[in-house]
N, C-alpha and C positions, 0 to 999 in steps of 0.2 A: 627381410625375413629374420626374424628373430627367435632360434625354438631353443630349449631350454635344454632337453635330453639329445637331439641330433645336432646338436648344432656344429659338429665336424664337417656336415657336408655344406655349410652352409659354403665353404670356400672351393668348392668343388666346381670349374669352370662351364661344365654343360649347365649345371642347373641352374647358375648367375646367370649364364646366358638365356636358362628359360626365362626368369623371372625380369630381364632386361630388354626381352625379346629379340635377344642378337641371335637370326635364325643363319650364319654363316657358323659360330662359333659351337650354335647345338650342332647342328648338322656333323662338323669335322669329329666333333666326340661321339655320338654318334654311330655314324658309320666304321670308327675306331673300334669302339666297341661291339658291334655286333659283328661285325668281322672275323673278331677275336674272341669274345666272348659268349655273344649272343647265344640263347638257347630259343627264342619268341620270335615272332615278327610285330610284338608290339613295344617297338624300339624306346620310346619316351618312359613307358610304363616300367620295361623290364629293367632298364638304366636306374633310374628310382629305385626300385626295388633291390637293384645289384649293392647301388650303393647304401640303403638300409640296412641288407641281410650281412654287409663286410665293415658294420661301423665297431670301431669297440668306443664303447660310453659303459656307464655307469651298470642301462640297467642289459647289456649285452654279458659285462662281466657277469653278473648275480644270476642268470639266467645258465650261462653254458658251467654254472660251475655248481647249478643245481639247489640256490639257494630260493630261500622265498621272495614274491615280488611286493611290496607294500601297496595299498592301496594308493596311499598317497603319489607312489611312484609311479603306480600305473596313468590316473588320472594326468599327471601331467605329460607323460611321453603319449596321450593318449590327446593330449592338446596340440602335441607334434604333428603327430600322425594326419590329426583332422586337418594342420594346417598345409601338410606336407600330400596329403591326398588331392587336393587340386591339382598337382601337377600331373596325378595320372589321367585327367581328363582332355589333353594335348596329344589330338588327332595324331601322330606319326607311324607310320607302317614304314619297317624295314625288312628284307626279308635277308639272312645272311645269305653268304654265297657257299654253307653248308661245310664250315671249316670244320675238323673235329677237336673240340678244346677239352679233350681231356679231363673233365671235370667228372666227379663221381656220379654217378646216376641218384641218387639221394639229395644231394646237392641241385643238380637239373632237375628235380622234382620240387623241391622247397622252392626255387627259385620261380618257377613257373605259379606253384599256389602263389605266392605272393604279390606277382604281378597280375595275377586275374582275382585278387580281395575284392569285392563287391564293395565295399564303406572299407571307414576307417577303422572299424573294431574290428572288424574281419582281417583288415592290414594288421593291427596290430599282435592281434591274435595268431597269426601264421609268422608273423615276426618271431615271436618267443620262444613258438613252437621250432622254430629254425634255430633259434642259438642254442636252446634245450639240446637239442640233438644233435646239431651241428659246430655247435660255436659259431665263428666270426673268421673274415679272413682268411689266409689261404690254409688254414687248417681246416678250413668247413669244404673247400674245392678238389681235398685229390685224397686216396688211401695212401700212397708211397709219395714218398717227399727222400732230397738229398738235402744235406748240412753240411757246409760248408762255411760256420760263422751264419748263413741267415740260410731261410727253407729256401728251396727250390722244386715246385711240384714236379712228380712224372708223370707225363703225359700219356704215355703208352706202358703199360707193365705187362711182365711176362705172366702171360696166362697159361704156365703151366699148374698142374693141379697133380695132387698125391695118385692119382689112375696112372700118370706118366713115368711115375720112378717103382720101379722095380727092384726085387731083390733085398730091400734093406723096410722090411716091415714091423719090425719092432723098433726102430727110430723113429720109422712116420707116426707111431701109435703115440710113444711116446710123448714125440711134440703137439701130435693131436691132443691131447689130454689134459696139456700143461697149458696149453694155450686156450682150453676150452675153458679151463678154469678161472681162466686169466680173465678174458673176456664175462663170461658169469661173476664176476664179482670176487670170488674164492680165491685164495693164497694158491701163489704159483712161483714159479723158480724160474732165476736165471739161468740160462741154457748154454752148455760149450757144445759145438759140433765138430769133432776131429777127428782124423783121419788120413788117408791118402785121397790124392788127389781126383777127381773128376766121377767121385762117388756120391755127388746129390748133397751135398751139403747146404750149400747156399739156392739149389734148387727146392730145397724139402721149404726153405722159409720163408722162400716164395711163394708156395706153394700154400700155405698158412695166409697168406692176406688173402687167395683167393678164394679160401676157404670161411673167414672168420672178418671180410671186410664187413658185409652185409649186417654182422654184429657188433660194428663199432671197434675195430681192429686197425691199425695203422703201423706203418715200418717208416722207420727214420735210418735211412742209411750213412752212417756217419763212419770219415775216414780218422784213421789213427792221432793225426797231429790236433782234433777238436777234441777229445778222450776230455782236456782239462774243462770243456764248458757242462759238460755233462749235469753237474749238481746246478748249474746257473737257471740249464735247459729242464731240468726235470720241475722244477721250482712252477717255472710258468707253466708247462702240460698239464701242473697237477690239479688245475683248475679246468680243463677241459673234459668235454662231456666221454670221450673218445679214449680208447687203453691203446698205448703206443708200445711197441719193440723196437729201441734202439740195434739198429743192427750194424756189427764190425766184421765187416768180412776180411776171409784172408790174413789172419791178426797174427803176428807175432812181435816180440821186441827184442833186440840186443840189449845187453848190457847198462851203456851209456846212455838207453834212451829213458826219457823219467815219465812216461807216459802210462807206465802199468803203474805208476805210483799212485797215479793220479784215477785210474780204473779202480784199484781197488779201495780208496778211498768212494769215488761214487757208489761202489757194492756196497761196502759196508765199511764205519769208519767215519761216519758223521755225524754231528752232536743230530743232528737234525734228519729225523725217520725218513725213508725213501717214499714217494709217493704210492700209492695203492696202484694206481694206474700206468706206470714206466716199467719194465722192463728189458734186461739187455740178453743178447744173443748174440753168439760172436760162432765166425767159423774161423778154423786154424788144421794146417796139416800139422801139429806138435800137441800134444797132452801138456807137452809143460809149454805155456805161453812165452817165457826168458828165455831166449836161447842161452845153453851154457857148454864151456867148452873143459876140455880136462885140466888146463889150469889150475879152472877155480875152483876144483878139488882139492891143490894141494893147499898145506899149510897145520896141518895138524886137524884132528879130530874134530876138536869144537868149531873151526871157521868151517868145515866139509859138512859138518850137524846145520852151522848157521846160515852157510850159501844154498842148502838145500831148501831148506825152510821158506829160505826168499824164492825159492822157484816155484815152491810150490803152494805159497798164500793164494798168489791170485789164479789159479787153476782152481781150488777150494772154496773159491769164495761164487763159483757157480753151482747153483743147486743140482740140477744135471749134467752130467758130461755123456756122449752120446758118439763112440766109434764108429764111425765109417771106414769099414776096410775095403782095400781093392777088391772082387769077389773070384773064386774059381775059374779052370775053364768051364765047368759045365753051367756054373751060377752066369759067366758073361753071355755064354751060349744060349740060355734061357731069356735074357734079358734082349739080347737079339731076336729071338722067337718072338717075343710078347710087342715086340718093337714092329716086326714085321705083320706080324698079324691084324694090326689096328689097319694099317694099310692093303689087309685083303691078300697078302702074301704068303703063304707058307713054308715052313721050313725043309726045308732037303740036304741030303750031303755036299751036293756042289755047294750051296751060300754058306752051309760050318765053314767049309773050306774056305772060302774065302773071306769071313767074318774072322777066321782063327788069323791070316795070313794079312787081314787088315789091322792088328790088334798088334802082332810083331812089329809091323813098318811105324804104326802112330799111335806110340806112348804107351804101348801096354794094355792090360785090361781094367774097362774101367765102363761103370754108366754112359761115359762120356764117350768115351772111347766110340761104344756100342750104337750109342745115338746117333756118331758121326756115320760108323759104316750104315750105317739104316740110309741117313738121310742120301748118303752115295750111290748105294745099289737101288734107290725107289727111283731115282732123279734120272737113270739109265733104263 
């Protein structure tokens, strides 16, 4: 097997072993795969397929980054295809054993056109239309991905949606707006969400992929010590068909650490424009991201002008900043009402009472808070 444009799978041990006919070595891949992967029970084909719709070549890059395909280009990936279409004509039926692989429903949908292509044009043509849309790889398989040095899919995301949070409707508007715009194509702003604690922050942006995945929306949740790969990271996204929100939850830095150095360099600060498609979102219980202590006030005029300045570059350098405060009792009270109601429950004096008396014992008032005595008193 010789093909010109795929020829990455050619090293791919199931399909050596189709074309070798070592049916011990397909079988173990396989059944591997549908296992784990599988969305079909047409095992052979969809494996095929899998591994087409995950190659990165030539014309996978040109495609998911939206550029034109040449003819000439076409014709020969299209001499692949025909030679590589044989192999979906090997009878194999597997049925999984019904695992849930997490993969985005778009993706489960590509995958399956592609395995049922009638011909090879028809293959190839649902090919393109997949990297078009999808990209390549495990950025075509999930919305929410972790970073940690390499992606890591989530398999299962919180499906909460903006109905769930309560009380704080001009931050959800907000972020609905800016992210609407994001996704449209339209100039939008990096976002700080801060506040006190357990007031929907990293909830609301959550809330945002469930709202805005279906439009090509993605969250990258990256922790504080990668901040420095950020411009490496945004470089490759920027070819992808998909608008990502880098998201830093929980974000603050001391002093010593050179990590907001490095943040606000990816904001802004490089000879080299940020891409249309990345932006970042951080949550934080502080407005000023640097923790700073009275110290570093003293020393005269100019260094107390100059240490401020540094606290407060990279707070500025997010286009929105967006309070989350703790809410009232009557605001936590409501937010228990609305909480209870969904569950068919209504409000009386005995539950305040014990909603106000659940808020003194654990942590205060708070969404959070709120959410917990909900989940307490429905579960009794």
């Amino acid at each position: 097997m010789d093909l010109i444009i795929f020829n990455n799978i050619e090293s791919d041990p199931c399909i050596q072993g189709v074309m070798e006919k070592n049916n011990v070595t397909v079988l173990r891949s396989i059944i591997e795969f549908s296992e784990t992967e599988g969305v079909t029970n047409s095992a052979i084909r969809e494996y095929v397929a899998s591994q087409l719709a995950n190659d990165d070549n030539i014309l996978s890059q040109l495609a998911r980054s939206g550029k034109t395909i040449g003819d000439d280009l076409y014709k020969l990936a299209l001499l692949d295809i025909e030679y590589i279409y044989k192999l979906f004509s090997i009878p194999l039926k597997y049925a999984p054993s019904g695992n849930k692989t997490g993969f985005y429903k778009g993706y489960i949908n590509s995958i399956q056109a592609i395995t049922d292509s009638k011909n090879a044009n028809e293959l190839l043509d649902n090919l393109l239309r997949h990297y078009r849309t999808l990209g390549s790889g495990i950025l075509a398989k999930y919305t929410a991905f972790k970073y940690d040095g390499t992606f890591t899919g989530v398999n299962d995301t919180d499906s909460i949606t903006f109905d769930d949070l309560i009380g704080i409707e001009y931050q959800k508007q907000m972020l609905i707006d800016n992210t609407k715009a994001f996704v449209d194509g339209k100039q939008a702003n990096n976002v700080l969400l801060f506040g006190d604690r357990g007031t929907g922050k990293s909830s609301s942006v959550k809330a945002l992929l469930n709202m805005f995945c279906d439009n090509g929306l993605r969250i990258i949740e990256m922790p504080k010590h990668c901040i420095s790969d950020i411009p490496s990271l945004t470089r490759s996204l920027s070819e992808s068909p998909h608008k990502y929100i880098i998201f830093l939850d929980d974000l603050t830095f001391e002093k010593h650490e050179t990590e907001y150095r490095a943040l606000k360099v990816a904001m802004e600060g490089q000879l080299q424009a940020n891409p249309e498609n990345v932006l970042i979102y951080a949550t934080s219980n502080r407005r000023h991201l640097i923790r700073e202590n009275w110290s570093d006030r003293e020393g005269g005029e100019v260094h107390r002008n100059d240490q401020m300045q540094e606290t407060l570059s990279l707070s500025e350098r997010f286009g929105i900043s967006l309070v989350f405060s703790a809410p009232t009792q009557k605001e936590y009270l409501n937010i228990v009402q609305a909480m209870l109601k969904k569950h068919g429950i209504e409000m009386n004096g005995e539950i305040e009472k014990q909603a106000v008396v659940w808020q003194m014992n654990y942590g205060g008032r708070s969404a959070r808070c709120a959410k917990q005595f909900v989940t307490s008193y429905v579960s009794k």
